[in-house]
N, C-alpha and C positions, 0 to 999 in steps of 0.2 A: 804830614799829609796822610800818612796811615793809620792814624789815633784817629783826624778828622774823618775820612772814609768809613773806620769801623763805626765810629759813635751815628753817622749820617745811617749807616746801615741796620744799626740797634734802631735807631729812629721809628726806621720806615716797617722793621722786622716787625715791631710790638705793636702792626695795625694801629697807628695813631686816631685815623678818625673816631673809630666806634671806642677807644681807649679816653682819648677827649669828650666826647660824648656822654657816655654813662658815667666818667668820672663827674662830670658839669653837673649831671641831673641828679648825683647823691650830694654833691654840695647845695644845690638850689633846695631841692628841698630839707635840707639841713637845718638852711638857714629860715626857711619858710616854716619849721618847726619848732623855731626856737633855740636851736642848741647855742651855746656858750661859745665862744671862739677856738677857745682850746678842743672842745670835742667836737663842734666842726673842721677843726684841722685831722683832729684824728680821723674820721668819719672817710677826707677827700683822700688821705694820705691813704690810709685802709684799702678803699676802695680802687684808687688807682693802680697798687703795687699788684692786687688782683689782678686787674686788666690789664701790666706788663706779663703777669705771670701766663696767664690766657694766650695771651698775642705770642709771647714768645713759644712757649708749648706748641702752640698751631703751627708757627711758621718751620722749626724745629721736626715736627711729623711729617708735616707735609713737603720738605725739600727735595724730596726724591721723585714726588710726583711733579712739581714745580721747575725740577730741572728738564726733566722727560717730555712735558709740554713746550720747552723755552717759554717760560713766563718771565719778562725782562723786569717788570716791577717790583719781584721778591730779589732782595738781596742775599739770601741762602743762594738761590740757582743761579745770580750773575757771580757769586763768589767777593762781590764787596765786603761781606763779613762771614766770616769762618762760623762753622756750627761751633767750637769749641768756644768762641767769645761769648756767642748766645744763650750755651749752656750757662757761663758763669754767670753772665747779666740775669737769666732766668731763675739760678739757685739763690741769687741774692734778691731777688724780688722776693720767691715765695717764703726766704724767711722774714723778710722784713714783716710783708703780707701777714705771716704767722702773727707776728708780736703785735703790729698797729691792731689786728681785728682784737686778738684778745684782750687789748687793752679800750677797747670801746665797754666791755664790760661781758661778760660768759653768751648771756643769748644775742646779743648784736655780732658778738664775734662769733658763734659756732655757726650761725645763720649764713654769716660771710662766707667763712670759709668753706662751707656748701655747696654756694653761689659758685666761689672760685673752682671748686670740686667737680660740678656742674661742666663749665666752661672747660674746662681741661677733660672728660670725660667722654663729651663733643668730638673734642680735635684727635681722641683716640681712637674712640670705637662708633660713637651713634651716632656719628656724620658719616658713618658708610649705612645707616640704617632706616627704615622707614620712620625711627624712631627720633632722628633728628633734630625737629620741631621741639621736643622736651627739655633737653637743655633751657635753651632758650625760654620757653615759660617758664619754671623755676625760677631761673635766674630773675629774669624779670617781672614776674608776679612778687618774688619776695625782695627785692633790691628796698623799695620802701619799710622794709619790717626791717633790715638793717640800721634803716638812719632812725625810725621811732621806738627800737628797741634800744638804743642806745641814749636817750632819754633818761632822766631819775625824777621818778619811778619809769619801768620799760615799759615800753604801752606796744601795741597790735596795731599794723595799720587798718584802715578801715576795711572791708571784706571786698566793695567797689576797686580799691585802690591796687588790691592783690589781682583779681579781675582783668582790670582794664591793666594793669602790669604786665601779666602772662601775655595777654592777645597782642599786646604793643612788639611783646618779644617774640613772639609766632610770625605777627607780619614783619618784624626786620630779617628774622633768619629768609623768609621766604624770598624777600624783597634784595639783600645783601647775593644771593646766592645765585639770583634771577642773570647777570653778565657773565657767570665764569659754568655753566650747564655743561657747554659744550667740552671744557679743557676738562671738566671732573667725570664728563663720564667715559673720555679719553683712559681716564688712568683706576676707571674701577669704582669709582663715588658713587653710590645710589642712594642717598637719603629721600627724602621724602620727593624733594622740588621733581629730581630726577625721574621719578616713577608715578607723578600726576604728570608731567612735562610743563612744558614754559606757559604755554596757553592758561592751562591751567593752575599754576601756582600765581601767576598776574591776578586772577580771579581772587584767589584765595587768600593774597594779602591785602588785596583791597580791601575783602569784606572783614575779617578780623579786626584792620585796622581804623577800618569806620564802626566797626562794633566798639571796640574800645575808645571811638571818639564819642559815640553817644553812651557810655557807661561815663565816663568819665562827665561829662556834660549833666546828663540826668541825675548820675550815682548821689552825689553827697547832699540834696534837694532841691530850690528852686534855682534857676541856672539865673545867672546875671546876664546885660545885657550883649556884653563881649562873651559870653559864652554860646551864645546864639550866633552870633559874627563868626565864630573858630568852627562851628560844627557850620553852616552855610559854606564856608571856606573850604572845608573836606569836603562837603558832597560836589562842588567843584572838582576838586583835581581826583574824587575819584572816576566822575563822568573821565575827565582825560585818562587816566589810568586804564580804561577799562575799556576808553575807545581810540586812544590816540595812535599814533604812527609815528616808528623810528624808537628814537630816545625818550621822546616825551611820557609814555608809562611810567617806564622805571623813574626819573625824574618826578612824578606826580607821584607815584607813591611815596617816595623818599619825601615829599613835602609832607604829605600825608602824617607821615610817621612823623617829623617833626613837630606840626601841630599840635598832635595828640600829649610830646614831650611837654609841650609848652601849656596846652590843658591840663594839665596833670598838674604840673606846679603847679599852677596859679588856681588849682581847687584841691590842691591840697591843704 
């Protein structure tokens, strides 16, 4: 029962959603570019042991505030899983992480481990900063120069793709960070969201993130006909984002930003 507990706990510590997520969208488009089986295994395995490294790091910094609020969700601050279990799950991630990136081949791996550099940088210091937001575009401006660097010969995604990357990762940080305002500025957190406030970060992932649905739409040249369907469908649930009541914002954004994942592939 206390093996099962700790592992249930690593689970939930390593932010599974957005760890499932970004790992998804470096295999789709992996696969959307061709790669071989084997280095799309590399590619999802790479990028995932990242995104344990990220989730763990954060959860890891952040227990002292997380206990301070009672946030029943993190298992640091209910104590299902010990910080010393998460340290080790966490040092064996970022070696792993080391070896999968560099064996995607030098610039898809140093690119990565950037990425991962990024995220961890985040959870230390520029999530208490105006500066915030940058993590996040990096990271996701360059996640596709990952999977197409890794490629033989390495190739550059396209300038669009970098683009509507960055903006897709500005509207999640804003969009992710939009429920938990009140317990972060409880313990000291002022990145961006915090110091435009809630009103105004709602505003500001919507339009990012419909910026990056019509980049993505327009960017790589004449839009198909389901590409006009996906961008009609944003400007739907940005109206509700922008005017809705209760839960339905944050909801419509988060479609939003899904969209845009799902545009992305499918023109990439």
């Amino acid at each position: 029962m206390a093996v099962a507990t700790a592992a249930a706990g690593l689970v939930r510590a390593c932010h599974p959603e957005p760890t499932a997520a970004v790992t998804a969208l470096s295999g789709l488009l992996a696969l959307r570019l061709g790669h071989d089986p084997g280095t799309l295994t590399l590619v999802v395995a790479a990028v995932f042991t990242g995104q344990l490294t990220v989730g763990w790091s954060n959860d890891l910094v952040d227990a002292g505030r997380d206990r301070s609020v009672g946030r029943t969700d993190k298992p640091l601050a209910t104590g299902r899983v010990s910080a010393r279990t998460v340290a080790v799950a966490l040092t064996v991630a970022a070696v792993a992480c080391v070896a999968l990136s560099l064996a995607l081949g030098p610039a898809a791996g140093l690119v990565h481990l950037g990425l991962v550099g990024c995220g961890v940088g985040y959870n230390v210091l520029l999530k208490r900063t105006a500066l915030s937001w940058l993590p996040y575009a990096v990271a996701f401006g360059l996640l596709p120069a990952v999977v197409s660097l890794a490629l033989d010969p390495p190739q550059w995604p396209p300038w669009w793709m970098i683009v509507a990357g960055a903006l897709l990762g500005v509207g999640a940080h804003l969009v992710n960070v939009l429920p938990d305002l009140a317990d972060d500025a409880a313990t000291g957190v002022r990145g961006l969201p915090h110091r435009i406030g809630a009103a105004r970060t709602r505003v500001v992932a919507v339009v990012v993130l419909v910026a990056a649905s019509l980049l993505v739409v327009l960017g790589p040249g004449r839009p198909p006909a389901w590409a006009w369907a996906g961008l009609a469908l944003v400007v739907v649930l940005a109206a509700t984002a922008l005017r809705g009541r209760g839960s339905a914002p944050f909801r419509a954004a988060m479609a939003i930003a899904l969209v845009d994942v799902v545009l992305l592939v499918l023109r990439s």
